[in-house]
Structures are given as structure tokens and as C-alpha cells.
N, C-alpha and C positions, 0 to 999 in steps of 0.2 A: 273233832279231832280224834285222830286212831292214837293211843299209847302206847310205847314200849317198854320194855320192860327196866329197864335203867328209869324212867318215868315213875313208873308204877312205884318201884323200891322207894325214890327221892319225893314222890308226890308233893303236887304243887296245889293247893286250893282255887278257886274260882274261874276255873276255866272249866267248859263242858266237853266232856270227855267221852269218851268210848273203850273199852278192855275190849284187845281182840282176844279169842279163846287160847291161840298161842303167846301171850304173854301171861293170861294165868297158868298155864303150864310151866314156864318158865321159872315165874314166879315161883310154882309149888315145890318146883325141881331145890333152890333155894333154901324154902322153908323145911324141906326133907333131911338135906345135910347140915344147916345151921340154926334151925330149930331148936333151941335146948328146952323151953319152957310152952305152957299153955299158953301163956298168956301172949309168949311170941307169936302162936299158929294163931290165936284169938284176935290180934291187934291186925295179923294177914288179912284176916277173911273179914273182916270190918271193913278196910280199905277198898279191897277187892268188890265186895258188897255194894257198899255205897256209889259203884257205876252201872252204864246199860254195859253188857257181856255181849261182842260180834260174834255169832258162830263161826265157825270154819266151814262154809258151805261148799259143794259140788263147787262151785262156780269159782271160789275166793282157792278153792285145793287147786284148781287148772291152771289160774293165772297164776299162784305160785311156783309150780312145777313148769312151767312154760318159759317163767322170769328165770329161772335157775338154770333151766337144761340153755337156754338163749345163753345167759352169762358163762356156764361152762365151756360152751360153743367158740365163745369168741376168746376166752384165755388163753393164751402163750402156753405150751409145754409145761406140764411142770407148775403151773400156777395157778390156782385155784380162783373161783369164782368171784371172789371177794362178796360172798353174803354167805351165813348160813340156812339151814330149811327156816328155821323159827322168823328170820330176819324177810327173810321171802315171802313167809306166812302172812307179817307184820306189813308190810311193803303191799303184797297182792290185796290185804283188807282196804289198805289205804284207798290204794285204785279203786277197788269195785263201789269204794260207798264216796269216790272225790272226796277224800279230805285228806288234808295233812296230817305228817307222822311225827310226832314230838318228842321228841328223844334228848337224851342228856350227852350220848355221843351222835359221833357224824356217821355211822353205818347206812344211812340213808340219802346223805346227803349225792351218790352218785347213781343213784336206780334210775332209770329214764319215768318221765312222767309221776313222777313221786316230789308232791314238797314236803322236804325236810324242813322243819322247826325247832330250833335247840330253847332250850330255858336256861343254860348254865351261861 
């Protein structure tokens, strides 16, 4: 399973998981502004640690930019794509390696060929 980053924050034990590389960014963006302590950033990167890391390869950057520029494509004036780049990022990982994307919200839940998976 690919993780997102609402995932990653809530962590669930016993499931075999995957960090795509944009969710430890996300992730870090996070620990940057409410980081107060070591021990906060130490408790991060233990978490983080403890799974395999998806790069953002060539291949996982096109189908995200492809998924995006497609959804801007088809928006109504005025209305936005309903994903971000990160969520794209997160989405195009999912597809390139077939797996679902387990998330604590439904951001996923409308990507074509994407299963979303909630834990909440």
C-alpha cells in the first residue's frame, strides 16, 4: 500500500506499507513549523525510518503532471482541479507500483484508477 500523509501523521501498525517520497516532504514541511522539541523531529524520523521510501522517479513525476494537467483540463472555470501536486504525486505512486492509497481523508477517493482505502 502507498501512504499518505494524514496516514503517515495517524500511523496504523500491521499493515505493510510503502512512504512515497512526497509524503515525507510533506511530512517534513509539518515538522518544520511545529516541531518544537528533538525529541518531536526524533519520534518523525523513527516513524518515517521504519518503512520502504518510493522515490519520485521520471516515470511516477509524468504520471503525476499528466493526472493534473488532465484534471485542470477538465474543470469548470474558475474551479480548480480538486488535487494538489503532493496528492498527485501520492496518486501517480500509487498507479505505477498498483497499489492502493490509504489515507485518513477521501482526497483519493475520485482519481480514476486509483483505490482509495480509508482507516478512519
Amino acid at each position: 500500500m502507498i501512504v499518505d500523509t494524514s496516514f503517515a501523521l495517524d500511523l496504523a501498525a500491521g499493515v505493510p506499507l510503502a512512504i512515497p517520497s512526497m509524503t515525507v516532504l510533506e511530512v517534513y514541511i509539518g515538522v518544520g513549523k511545529v516541531a518544537t522539541t528533538r525529541e518531536e523531529r526524533r519520534r518523525t524520523e523513527a516513524i518515517l525510518s521504519s518503512y520502504p521510501l518510493v522515490d519520485m522517479t521520471p516515470s511516477i513525476s509524468r504520471r503525476a503532471g499528466r493526472l493534473l494537467g488532465e484534471r485542470m483540463a477538465d474543470a469548470d472555470e474558475g474551479e480548480g482541479p480538486g488535487i494538489g501536486k503532493g496528492d498527485a504525486v501520492v496518486a501517480a505512486t500509487a498507479l505505477e507500483r498498483d497499489e492502493p492509497v490509504l489515507a485518513g481523508d477521501g482526497h483519493f477517493g475520485n482519481i480514476a484508477g486509483v483505490t482509495h482505502e480509508t482507516y478512519r
